[in-house]
C-alpha positions in Angstrom: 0.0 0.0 0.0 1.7 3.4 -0.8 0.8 5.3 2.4 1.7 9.2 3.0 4.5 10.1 4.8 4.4 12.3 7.9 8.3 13.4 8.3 7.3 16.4 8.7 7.1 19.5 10.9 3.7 20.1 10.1 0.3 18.9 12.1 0.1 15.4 11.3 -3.4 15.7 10.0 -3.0 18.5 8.2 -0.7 16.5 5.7 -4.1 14.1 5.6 -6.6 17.3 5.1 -4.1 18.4 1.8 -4.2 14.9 0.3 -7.5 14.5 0.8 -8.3 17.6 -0.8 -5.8 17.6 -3.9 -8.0 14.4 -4.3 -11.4 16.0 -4.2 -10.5 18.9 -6.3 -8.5 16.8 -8.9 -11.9 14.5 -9.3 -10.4 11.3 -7.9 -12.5 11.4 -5.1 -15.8 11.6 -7.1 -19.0 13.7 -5.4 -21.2 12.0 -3.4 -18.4 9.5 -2.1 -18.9 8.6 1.7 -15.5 9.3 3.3 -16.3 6.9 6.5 -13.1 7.5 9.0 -11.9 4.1 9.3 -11.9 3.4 5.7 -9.8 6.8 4.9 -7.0 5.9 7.4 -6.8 2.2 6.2 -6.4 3.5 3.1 -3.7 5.9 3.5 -2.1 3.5 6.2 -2.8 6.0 9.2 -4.4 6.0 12.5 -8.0 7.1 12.8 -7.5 10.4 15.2 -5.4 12.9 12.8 -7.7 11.4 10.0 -10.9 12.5 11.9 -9.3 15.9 12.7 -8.7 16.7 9.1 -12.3 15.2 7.8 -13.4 17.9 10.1 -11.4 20.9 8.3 -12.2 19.5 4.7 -16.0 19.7 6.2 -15.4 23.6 7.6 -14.2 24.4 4.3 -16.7 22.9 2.4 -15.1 20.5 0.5 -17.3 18.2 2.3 -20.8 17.8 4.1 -21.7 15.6 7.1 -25.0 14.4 8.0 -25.6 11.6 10.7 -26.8 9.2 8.4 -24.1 9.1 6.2 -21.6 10.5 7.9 -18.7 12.5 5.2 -19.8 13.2 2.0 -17.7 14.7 -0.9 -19.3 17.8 -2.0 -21.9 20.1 -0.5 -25.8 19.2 -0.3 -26.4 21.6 -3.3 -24.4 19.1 -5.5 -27.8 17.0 -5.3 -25.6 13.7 -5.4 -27.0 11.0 -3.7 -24.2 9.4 -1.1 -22.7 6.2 -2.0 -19.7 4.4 -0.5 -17.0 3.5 -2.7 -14.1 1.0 -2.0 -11.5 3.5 -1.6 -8.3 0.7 -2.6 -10.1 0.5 -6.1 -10.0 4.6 -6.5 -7.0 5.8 -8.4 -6.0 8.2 -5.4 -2.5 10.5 -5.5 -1.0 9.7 -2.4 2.3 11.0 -4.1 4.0 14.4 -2.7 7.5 15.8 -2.1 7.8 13.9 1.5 9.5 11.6 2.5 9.5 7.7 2.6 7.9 7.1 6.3 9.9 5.8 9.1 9.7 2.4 9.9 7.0 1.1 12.3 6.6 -2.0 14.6 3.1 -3.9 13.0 1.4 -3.5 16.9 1.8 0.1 16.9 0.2 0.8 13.1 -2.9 -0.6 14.1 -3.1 -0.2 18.1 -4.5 3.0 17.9 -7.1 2.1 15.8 -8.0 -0.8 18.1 -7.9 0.9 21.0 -10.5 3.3 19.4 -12.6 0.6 18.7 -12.5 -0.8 21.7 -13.5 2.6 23.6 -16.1 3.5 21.0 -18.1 0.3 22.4 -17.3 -0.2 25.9 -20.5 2.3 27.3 -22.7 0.3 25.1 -22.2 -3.0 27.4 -19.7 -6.2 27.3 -17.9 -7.2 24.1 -15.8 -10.3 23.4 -12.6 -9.6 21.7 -11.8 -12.3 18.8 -8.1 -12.8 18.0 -8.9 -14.5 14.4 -11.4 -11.7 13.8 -9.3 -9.1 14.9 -6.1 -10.4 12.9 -7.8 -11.2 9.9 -9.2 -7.2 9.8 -6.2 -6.1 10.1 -4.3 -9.3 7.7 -1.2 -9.2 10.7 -0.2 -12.6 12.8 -1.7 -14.1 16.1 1.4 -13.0 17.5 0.8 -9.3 16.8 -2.6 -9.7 17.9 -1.7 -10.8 21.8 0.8 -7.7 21.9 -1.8 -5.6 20.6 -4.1 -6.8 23.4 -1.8 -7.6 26.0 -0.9 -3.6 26.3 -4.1 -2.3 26.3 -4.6 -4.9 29.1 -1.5 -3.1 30.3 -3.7 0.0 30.4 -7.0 -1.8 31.8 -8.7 -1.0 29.2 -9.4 -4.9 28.6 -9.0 -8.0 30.5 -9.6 -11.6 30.6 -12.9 -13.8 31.7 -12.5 -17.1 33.2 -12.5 -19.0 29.5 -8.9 -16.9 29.1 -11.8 -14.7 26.5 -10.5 -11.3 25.9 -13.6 -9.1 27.0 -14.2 -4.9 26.8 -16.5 -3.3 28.9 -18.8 -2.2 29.9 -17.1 1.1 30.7 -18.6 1.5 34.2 -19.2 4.8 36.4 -16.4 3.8 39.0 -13.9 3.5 35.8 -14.8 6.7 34.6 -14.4 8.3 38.0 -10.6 6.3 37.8 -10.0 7.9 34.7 -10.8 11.3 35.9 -8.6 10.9 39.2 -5.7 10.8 36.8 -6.8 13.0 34.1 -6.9 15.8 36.8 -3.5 15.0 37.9 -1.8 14.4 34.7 -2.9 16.5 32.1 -2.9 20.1 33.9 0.5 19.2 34.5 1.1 18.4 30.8 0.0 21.4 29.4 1.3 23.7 31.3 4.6 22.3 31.0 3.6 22.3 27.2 3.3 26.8 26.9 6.5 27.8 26.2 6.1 25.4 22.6 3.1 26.4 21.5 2.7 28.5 18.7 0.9 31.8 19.8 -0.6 31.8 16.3 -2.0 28.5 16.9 -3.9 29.3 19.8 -5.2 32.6 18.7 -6.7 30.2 15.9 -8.0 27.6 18.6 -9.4 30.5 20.2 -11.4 32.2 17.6 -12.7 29.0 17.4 -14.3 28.6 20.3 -15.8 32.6 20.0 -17.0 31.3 16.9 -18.4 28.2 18.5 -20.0 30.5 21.2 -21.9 33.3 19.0 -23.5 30.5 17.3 -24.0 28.0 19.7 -27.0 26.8 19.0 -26.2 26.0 15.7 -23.0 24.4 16.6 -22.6 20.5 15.6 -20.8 17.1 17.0 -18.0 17.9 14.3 -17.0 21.6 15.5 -17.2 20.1 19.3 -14.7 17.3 18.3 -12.6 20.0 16.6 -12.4 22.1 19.7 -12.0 19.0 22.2 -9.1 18.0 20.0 -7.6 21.5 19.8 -7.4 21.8 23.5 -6.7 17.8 24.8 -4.8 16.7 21.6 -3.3 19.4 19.8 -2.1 21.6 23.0 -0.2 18.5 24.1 1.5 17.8 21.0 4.6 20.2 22.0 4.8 18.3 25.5 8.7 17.0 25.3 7.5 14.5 28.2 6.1 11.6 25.9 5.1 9.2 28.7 3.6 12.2 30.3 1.2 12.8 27.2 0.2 9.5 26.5 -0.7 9.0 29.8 -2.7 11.7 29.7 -4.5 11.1 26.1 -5.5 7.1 27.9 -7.4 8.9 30.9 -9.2 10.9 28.7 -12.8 8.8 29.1 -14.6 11.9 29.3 -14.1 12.7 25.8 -15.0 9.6 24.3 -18.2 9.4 26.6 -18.8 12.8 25.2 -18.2 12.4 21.8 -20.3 9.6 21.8 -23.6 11.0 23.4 -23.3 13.9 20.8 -23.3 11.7 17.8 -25.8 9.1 18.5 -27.9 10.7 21.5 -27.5 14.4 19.8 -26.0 17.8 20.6 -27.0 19.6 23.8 -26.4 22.9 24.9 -22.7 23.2 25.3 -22.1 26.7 26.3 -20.3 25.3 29.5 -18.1 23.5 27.9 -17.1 26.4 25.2 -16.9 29.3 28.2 -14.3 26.4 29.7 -12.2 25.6 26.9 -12.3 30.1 26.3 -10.8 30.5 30.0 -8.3 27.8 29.9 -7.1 29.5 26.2 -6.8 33.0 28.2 -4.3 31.6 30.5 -2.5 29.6 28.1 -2.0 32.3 25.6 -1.3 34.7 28.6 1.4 32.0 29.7 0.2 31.9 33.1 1.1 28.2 34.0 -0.7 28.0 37.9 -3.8 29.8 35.8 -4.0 27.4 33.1 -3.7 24.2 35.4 -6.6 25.8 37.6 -8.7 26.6 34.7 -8.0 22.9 33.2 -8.9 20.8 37.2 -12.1 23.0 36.8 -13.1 21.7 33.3 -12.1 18.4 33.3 -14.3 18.6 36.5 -17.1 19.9 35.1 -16.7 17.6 32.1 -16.5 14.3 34.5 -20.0 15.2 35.7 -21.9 15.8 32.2 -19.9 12.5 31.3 -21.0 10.3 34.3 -24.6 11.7 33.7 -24.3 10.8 29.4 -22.7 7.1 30.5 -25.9 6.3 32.3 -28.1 7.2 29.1 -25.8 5.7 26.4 -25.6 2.5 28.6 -29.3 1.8 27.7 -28.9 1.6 24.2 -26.7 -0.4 21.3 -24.1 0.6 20.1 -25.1 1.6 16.7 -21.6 0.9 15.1 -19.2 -2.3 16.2 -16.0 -3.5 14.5 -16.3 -6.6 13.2 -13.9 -8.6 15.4 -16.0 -7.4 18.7 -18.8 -9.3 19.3 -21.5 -8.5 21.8 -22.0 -10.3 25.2 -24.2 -8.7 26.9 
């Protein structure tokens, strides 16, 4: 698979957006075709998140529209092309570009992230079984990459194993989320403040226009825009943080977020002025480079946001999940 490189200085999903949309405006990627996330990044041989992030910008611009029922379409509703969802591997794509070749990559890490977004998309739906065979012949890699895959994120309790030695996910409980919190509110406050000298002050003038946008028009604001801005401020203000193990750690007590993110897309959008007057106060003091401000403003949001996601788990919990990978399969 010839696969994008991202040896680069630039935002990782920002070299995703551009090829992307050199394929839309050159016609390879016809109108009408569904762009579904997972498909895109096993396409270009890339995790889901920066491919998310720049589906996203191609929608702000317009290149693309985004309904709930379909998801990403290319080209905008006035087009009046019905969606239909094309195998991307048989699409003559230009994945070519002055970058170059991409570093090499142990197998577990290409495709852990993708699992272990799986794996979270489900879990406050209920109690999934993991199957190795399933889950190697998805991703066409060996039993043995498989059991690493699964042994880390067992690593991270994010799975474990029943007494049949089955490897189970979920159900993403209240008391795990409250876990996840207690060292989200120790970790990443930390992290970003340690992040502020890196950041670029352009950057963040950008994020926060954003979320003054967001706010002026908040009741028009959709699930897309809020995963922009939660990535801006819990993805993207980390990126600079020279502490690696101090990120990631981080990013894996994020359960808020997915909780979140979740309830949005398949419960739907409630009022999130809250959240947006949050994420604006916790921009002030990073852009202001107040480090004690910044980790105060953070504790207070990822507070705040605990509580709307403890109150979303209990709703979500009641219904299917309305998309599974096919190597999970439900219990109960």
């Amino acid at each position: 698979m010839e696969r994008p490189s991202l040896a680069t200085n630039r935002p990782y999903y920002e070299v995703i957006r551009d090829l992307l949309a050199a394929n839309i405006d050159g016609g390879r990627l016809p109108v009408g075709t569904r762009l579904i996330t997972a498909a895109v990044a096993d396409r270009l041989g890339v995790s889901r998140p920066p491919v998310k992030r720049a589906l996203a910008r191609l929608e702000r611009e317009g290149r693309l529209r985004y309904s709930r029922k379909s998801g990403y379409v290319v080209g905008a509703a006035r087009d009046g092309v019905e969606p239909v969802r094309l195998n991307l591997h048989a699409l003559d794509l230009d994945l070519s570009g002055p970058l170059s070749p991409p570093s090499p990559q142990a197998t577990w890490e290409r495709i852990f992230q993708t699992v272990e977004s799986d794996i979270l998309n489900c879990m406050p739906f209920g109690t999934y079984q993991i199957s190795e065979a399933g889950l190697g012949d998805h991703f066409s890699v060996s039993r043995t990459v498989i059991r690493d895959v699964l042994s880390r994120m067992q690593d991270r309790a994010l799975i474990s194993k029943d007494r049949s030695s089955h490897w189970i996910a979920g159900p993403l409980s209240a008391r795990m989320l409250d876990d996840a919190h207690a060292v989200s509110r120790l970790l990443e406050p930390s992290a970003l403040s340690a992040a502020i000298p890196h950041l670029d002050a352009a950057q963040l003038s950008q994020m926060r226009e954003r979320v003054r946008q967001a706010l002026d028009n908040r009741t028009a604001v959709s699930q897309t825009t809020i995963d922009f801005l939660e990535t801006d401020l819990h993805t993207g203000c980390l990126e600079p943080v020279r502490n690696r193990r101090l990120a990631d750690a981080a990013r894996l007590s994020q359960l808020s977020l997915v909780v979140n993110r979740l309830f949005g897309t398949y419960i739907g959008v409630h009022d999130e002025t809250e959240m947006l007057m949050e994420h604006r106060l916790v921009l002030d003091h990073v852009i202001l480079g107040d480090g004690a401000g910044t980790e105060t403003a953070l504790r207070y949001h990822l507070d705040a946001d605990h509580q709307r996601a403890r109150a979303r788990l209990k709703v979500l919990s009641v219904f299917s999940a309305p998309e599974i990978a096919p190597y999970l399969i439900r219990v109960h």
